[in-house]
C-alpha positions in Angstrom: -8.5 62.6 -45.4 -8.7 60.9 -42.0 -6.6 63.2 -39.6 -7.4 61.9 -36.2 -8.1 57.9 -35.7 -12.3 56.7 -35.2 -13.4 56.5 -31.9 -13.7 52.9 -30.9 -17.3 51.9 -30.9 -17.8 50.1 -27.7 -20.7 46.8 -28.5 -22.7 46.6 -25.2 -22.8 42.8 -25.7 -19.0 42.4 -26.5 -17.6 45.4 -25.1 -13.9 44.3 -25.6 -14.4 43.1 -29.1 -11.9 45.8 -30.1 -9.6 45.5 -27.7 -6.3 46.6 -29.4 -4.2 47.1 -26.0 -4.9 43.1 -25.0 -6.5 44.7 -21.8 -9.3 41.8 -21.1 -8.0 40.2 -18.9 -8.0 43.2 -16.3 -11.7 43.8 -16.2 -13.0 39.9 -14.8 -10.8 39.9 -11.3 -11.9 43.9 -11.6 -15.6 43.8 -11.8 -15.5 40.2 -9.2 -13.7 42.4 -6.8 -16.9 45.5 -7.1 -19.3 43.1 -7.3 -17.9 40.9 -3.7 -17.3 44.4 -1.9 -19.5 45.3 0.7 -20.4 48.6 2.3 -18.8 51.9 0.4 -16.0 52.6 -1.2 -13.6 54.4 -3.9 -11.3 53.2 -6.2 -9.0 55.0 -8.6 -8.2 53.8 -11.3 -4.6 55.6 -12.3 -2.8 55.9 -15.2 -1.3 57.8 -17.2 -2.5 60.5 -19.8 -2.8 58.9 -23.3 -2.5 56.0 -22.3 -6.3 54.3 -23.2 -7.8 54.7 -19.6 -10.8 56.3 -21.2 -11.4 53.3 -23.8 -10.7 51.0 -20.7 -13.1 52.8 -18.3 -15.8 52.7 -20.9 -15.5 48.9 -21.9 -15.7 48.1 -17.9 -18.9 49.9 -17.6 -20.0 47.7 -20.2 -19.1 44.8 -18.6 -20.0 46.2 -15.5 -23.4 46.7 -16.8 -23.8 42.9 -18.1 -22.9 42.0 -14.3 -26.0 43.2 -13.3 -25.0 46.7 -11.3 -26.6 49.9 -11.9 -23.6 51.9 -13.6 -23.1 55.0 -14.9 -20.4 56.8 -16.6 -19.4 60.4 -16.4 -17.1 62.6 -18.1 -15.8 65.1 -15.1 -13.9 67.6 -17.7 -16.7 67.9 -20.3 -19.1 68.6 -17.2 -16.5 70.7 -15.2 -18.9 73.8 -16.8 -21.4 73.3 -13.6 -20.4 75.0 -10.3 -21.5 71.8 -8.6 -20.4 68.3 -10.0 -23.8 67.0 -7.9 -25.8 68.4 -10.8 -24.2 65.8 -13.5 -23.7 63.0 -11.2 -27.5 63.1 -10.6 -28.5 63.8 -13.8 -26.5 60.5 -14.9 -27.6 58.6 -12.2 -31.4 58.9 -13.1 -30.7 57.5 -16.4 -28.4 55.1 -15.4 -31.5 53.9 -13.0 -34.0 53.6 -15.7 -31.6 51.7 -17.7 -31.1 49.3 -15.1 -34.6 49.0 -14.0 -35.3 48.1 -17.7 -32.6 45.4 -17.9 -34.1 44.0 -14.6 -37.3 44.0 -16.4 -38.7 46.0 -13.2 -42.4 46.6 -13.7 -43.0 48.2 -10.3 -42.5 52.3 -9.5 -40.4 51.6 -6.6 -36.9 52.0 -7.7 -38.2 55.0 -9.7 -39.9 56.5 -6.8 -36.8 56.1 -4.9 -35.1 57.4 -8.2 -37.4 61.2 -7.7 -37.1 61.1 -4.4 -33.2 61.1 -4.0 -33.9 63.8 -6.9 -35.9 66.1 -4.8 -33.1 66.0 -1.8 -30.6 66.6 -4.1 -32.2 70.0 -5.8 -33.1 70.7 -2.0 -29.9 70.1 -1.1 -28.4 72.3 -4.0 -30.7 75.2 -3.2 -28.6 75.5 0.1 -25.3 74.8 -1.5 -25.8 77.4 -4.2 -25.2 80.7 -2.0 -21.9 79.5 -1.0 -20.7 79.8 -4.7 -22.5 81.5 -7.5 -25.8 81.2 -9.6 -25.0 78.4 -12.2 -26.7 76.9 -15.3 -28.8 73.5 -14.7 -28.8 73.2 -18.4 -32.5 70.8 -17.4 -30.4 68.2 -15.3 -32.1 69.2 -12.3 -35.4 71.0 -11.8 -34.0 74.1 -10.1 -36.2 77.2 -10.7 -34.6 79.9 -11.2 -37.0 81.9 -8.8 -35.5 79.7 -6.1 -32.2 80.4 -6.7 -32.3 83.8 -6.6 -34.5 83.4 -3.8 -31.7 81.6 -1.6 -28.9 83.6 -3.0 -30.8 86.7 -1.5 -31.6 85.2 1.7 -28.1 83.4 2.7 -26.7 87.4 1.8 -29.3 89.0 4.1 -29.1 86.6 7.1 -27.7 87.6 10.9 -25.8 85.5 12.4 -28.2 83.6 13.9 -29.7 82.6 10.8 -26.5 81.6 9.7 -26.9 78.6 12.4 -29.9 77.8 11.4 -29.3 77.6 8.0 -26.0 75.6 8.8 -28.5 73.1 10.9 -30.8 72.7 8.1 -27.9 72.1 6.0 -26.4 69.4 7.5 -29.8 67.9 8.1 -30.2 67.7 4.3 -27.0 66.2 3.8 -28.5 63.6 5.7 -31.3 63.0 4.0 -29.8 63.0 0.6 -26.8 60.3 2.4 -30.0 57.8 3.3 -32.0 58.4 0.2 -29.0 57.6 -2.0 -28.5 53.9 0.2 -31.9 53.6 -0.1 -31.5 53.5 -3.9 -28.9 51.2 -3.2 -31.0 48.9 -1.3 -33.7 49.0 -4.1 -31.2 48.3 -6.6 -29.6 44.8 -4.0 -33.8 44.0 -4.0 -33.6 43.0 -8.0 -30.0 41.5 -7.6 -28.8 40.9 -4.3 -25.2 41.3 -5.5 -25.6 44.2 -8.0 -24.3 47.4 -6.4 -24.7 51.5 -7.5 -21.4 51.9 -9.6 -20.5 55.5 -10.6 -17.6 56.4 -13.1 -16.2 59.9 -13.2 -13.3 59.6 -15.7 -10.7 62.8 -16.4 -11.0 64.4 -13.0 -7.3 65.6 -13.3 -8.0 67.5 -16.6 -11.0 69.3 -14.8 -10.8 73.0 -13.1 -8.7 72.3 -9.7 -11.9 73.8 -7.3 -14.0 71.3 -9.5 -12.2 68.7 -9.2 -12.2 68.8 -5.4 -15.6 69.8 -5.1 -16.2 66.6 -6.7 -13.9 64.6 -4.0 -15.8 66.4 -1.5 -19.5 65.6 -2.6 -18.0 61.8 -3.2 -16.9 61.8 0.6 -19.7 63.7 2.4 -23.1 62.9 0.1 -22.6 59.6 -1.6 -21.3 57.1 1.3 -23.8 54.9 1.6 -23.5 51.1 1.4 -23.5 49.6 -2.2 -22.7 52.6 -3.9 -19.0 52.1 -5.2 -17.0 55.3 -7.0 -14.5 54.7 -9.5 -12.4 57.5 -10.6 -10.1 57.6 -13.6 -7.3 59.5 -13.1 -3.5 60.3 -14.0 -2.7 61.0 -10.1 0.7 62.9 -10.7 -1.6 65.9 -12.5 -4.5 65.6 -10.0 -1.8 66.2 -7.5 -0.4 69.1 -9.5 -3.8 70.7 -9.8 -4.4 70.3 -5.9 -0.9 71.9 -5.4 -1.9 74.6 -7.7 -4.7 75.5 -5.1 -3.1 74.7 -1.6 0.8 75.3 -2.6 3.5 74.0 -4.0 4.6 71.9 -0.4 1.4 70.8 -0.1 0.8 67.3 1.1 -1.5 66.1 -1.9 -1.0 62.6 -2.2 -2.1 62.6 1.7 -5.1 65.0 1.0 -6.0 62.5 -1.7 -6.2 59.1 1.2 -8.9 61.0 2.7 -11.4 60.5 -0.2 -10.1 57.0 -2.0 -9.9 53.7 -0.7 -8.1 51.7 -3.1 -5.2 52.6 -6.0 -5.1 50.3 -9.2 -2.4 51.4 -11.9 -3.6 50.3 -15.1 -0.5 48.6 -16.7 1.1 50.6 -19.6 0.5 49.3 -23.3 2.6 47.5 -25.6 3.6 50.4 -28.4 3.8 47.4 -31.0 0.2 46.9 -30.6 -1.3 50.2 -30.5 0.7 50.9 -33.8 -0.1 48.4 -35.5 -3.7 49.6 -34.7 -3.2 53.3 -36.3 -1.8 52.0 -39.3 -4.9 50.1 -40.1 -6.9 52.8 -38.6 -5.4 55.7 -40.3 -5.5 54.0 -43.3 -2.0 53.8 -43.4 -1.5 50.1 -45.0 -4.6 51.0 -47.7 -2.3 53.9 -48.8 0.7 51.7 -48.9 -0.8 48.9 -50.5 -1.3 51.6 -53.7 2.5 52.3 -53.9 5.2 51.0 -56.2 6.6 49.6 -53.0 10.3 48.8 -52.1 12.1 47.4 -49.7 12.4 51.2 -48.0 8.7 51.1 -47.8 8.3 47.7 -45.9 10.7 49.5 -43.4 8.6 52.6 -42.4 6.3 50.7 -39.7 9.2 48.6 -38.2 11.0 51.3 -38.1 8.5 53.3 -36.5 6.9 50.7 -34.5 10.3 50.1 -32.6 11.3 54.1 -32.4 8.1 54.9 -30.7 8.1 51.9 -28.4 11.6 51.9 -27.3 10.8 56.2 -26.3 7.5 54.6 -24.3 5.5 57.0 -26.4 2.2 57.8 -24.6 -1.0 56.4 -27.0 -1.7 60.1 -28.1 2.1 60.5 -28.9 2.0 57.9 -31.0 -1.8 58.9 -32.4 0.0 62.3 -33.1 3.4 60.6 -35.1 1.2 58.5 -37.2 -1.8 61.1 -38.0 1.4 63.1 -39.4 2.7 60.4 -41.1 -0.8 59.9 -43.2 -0.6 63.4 -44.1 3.0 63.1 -45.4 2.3 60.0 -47.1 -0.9 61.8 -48.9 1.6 64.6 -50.3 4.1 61.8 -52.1 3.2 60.2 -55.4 2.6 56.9 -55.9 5.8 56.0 -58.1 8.1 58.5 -55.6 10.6 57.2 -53.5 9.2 57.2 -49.9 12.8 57.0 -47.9 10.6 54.8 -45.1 13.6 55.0 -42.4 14.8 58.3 -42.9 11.0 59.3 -43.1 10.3 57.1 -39.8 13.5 58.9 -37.9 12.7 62.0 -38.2 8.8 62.1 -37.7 10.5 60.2 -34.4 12.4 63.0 -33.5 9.7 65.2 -34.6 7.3 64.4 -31.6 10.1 62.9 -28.8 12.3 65.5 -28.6 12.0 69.0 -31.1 15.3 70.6 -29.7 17.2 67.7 -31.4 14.8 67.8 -34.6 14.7 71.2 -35.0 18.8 70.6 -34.7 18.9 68.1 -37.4 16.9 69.8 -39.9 18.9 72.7 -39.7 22.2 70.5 -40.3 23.0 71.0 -36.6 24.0 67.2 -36.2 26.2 66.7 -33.1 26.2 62.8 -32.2 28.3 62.8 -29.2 25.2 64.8 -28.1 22.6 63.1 -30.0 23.5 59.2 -29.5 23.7 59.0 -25.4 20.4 60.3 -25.6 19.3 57.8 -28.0 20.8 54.9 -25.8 19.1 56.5 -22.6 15.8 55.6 -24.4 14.1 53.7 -21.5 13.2 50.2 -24.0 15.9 50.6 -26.6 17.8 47.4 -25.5 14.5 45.5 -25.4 13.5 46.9 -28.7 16.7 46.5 -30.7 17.0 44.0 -33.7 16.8 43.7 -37.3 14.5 46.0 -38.0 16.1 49.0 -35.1 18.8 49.2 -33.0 21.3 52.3 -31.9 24.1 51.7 -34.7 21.6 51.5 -37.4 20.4 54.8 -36.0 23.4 56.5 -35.9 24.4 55.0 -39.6 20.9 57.0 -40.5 22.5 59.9 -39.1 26.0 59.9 -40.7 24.6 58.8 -43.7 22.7 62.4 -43.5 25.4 64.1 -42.4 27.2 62.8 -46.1 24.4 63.8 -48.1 24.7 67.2 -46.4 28.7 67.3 -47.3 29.4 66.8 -44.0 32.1 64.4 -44.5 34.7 66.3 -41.8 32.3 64.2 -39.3 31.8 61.7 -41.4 34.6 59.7 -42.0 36.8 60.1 -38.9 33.9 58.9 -36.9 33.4 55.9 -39.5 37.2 55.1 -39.2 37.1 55.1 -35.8 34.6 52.4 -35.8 36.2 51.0 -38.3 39.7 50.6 -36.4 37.8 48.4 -33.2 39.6 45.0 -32.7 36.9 42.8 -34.3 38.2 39.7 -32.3 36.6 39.8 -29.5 32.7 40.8 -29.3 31.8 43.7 -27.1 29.1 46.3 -26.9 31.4 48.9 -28.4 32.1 46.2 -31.2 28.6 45.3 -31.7 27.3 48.6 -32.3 30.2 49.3 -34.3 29.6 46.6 -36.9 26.2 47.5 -36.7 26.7 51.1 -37.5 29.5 49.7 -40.8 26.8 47.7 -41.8 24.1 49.6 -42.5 26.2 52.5 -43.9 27.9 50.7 -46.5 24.3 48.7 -47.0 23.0 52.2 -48.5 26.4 53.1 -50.0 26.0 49.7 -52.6 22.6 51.0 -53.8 24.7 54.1 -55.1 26.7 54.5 -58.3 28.7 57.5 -56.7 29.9 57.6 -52.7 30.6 61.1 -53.0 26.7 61.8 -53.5 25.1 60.4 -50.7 21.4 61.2 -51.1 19.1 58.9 -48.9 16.1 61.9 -49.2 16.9 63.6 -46.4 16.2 67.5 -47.8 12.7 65.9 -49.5 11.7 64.2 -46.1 12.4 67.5 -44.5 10.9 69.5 -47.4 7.8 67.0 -47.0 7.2 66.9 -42.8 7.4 70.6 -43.0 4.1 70.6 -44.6 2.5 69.3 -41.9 4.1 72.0 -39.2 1.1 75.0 -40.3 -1.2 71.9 -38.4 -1.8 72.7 -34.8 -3.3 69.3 -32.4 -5.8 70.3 -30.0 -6.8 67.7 -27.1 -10.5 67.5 -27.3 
């Protein structure tokens, strides 16, 4: 049973083939505007978390790639295990070089003796950069001896003052080196396409350790600017600026701190729910195991339902990823000739992952719609979303109409007699909703024999999302 959806498979010769966010049309102005640049600089690309920056930064690579630059991609929090992030930007850079020098059909050892000789400034470079933290793990990125670490561990420890100067003056004499090696691999790179530039990706950096992550912002600012090499960093700035705080202080300035190191903000634009649903239902397998079913009219309901729930919340990508890989593992504990209950069952895995005070609330029989409805109406896209297939009255008649199968009905009817009371001449909102709310109530009520016995599956649904609660979701 599929639990979590496939990672996309990028194709290097169509790399947004599978574009299910419509997202395409970013990357051309994006990869003109790298590939016109001159000199050095940094972009960061921001957006939220969960919200396909990952997929998106990988695709551009791709494309990237097929424009001719030398480009590299690098996960910052799956390397965030090194003490310095110049051992894994180096270790990607070499292959990202031999990739490009292949798909250049270079011949020649230049570019590769450029390649080893940026290699050897950088492990020299390291060497010296080493005592200041701790002995760390290369795991083979970098030919660092272990002799020689220990060796310059023990000698930055013993040194006088003096020394200290010396080795400061050696230091920043290396930094130097390793500064005009790297634009020398630039300029080797321009010499097989004058227009191709050094492009390195470092995706995640606000999921990484906060020292790493400004280690990383510092080795960007100090080691790599050199013309034609061009950073582009994926991040969700309001957590990079909560992990700088966490370091520096809660008043700290770190949306200032973070102008000293990038040039240029894009914000990826946030995308349509409708889409990405649509997505996970055929990903998850959802319409295969729907397709099986002695379907009704209920079940045709569940993905509008849910489609317009999650979208009109502006549930992140992994939300949604999160609501849907629950729903397959409800759907795989109902037989095929049972009653699904598709828009009760859509409500409350809803409720389930937006808000767990109210859920928790409802399932205990805790239902309270003078709290529950303003908060549904404050959802930031309900009025865009709402329709046929969703809007707030039908949501609150999904509520009474739980509320009667639960014997509730000292809530019940007042409220629906209230409604029921509105001057109908004249169309307002109040009215709307009102009709609306009548509508769908008495709707269910005419599928019943007996009004007193309101049963739309609320205690099953319950009964059947509660075997999903014993699952915990890690983030990888």
């Amino acid at each position: 049973m599929q639990i979590r959806h496939t990672k996309l498979e990028i194709d290097p010769d169509e790399p947004f083939k599978n574009d299910e966010l419509r997202r395409k049309d970013l990357e051309p102005p994006l990869t003109q505007f790298v590939t016109q640049a001159t000199g050095s600089f940094v972009l960061a690309l921001d957006a939220s978390w969960g919200s396909g920056k990952t997929t998106f930064l990988e695709m551009w690579k791709a494309k990237l790639s097929q424009a001719g630059h030398a480009c590299l991609y690098l996960n910052a929090w799956q390397n965030d295990f090194a003490q310095d992030p110049l051992i894994a930007i180096i270790g990607e850079l070499t292959e990202a070089i031999k990739d490009f020098a292949k798909q250049s059909g270079e011949t020649e050892s230049a570019l590769k003796e450029q390649m080893e000789k940026t290699r050897q400034f950088a492990e020299s470079l390291l060497k010296r950069l080493l005592p200041l933290g701790i002995k760390i793990a290369t795991h083979g990125l970098l030919d660092i001896k272990e002799a020689a670490i220990e060796k310059a561990i023990a000698d930055a420890t013993s040194s006088g003052g003096e020394d200290l100067i010396k080795n400061y003056e050696k230091g920043k004499s290396e930094i130097e080196k390793f500064r005009e090696a790297i634009g020398d691999l630039a300029s080797q790179v321009a010499s097989l396409n004058p227009s191709a530039k050094v492009v390195i990706i470092i995706d995640e950096l606000d999921r990484c350790r906060p020292t790493y992550a400004i280690e990383l912002l510092e080795r960007v600012k100090h080691l790599f600017d050199a013309s034609g090499v061009v950073f582009i960093l994926g991040i969700d700035r309001s957590q990079l600026n909560h992990s700088i705080r966490s370091l520096y202080g809660s008043e700290f300035d770190a949306t200032g701190y973070l102008r000293r190191f990038i040039d240029l903000d894009y914000r990826l634009p946030e995308p349509q729910v409708g889409d990405y649903c649509k997505y996970l239902f055929e990903n998850f397998g959802i319409n295969d195991l729907m397709s099986k079913r002695n379907r009704n009219y209920d079940d045709y309901q569940l993905e509008s339902h849910l489609e317009g729930l999650m979208s009109a919340a502006k549930m992140s990508l992994r939300e949604q990823e999160q609501t849907i890989s629950r729903l397959r593992i409800v759907l795989q504990t109902i037989p095929r000739y049972a009653q699904l209950y598709g828009n009760i069952l859509s409500l409350l895995l809803f409720l389930r992952e937006w808000n767990t005070n109210i859920y928790e609330d409802v399932i205990e029989g805790k239902i309270d719609l003078d709290k529950i409805i303003p908060q549904i109406e404050a959802l930031p896209r309900i009025k865009e979303v709402s329709g046929n297939f969703i809007n707030v009255g039908m949501i609150e008649a999904y509520f009474l109409l739980i509320q009667a199968e639960l014997r509730m009905f000292d809530l019940t009817l007042p409220r629906l007699a209230i409604y029921k009371s509105l001057d109908q001449s004249i169309m307002t909102p109040e009215v709307e909703k009102a009709q609306q709310v009548i509508a769908t109530y008495e709707k269910f009520l005419s599928s019943t024999n007996d009004h007193r016995f309101v049963h739309m599956g609320f205690k099953e649904t319950v009964r059947r999302i509660a075997i999903t609660n014993n699952f915990v979701s890690y983030e990888n």
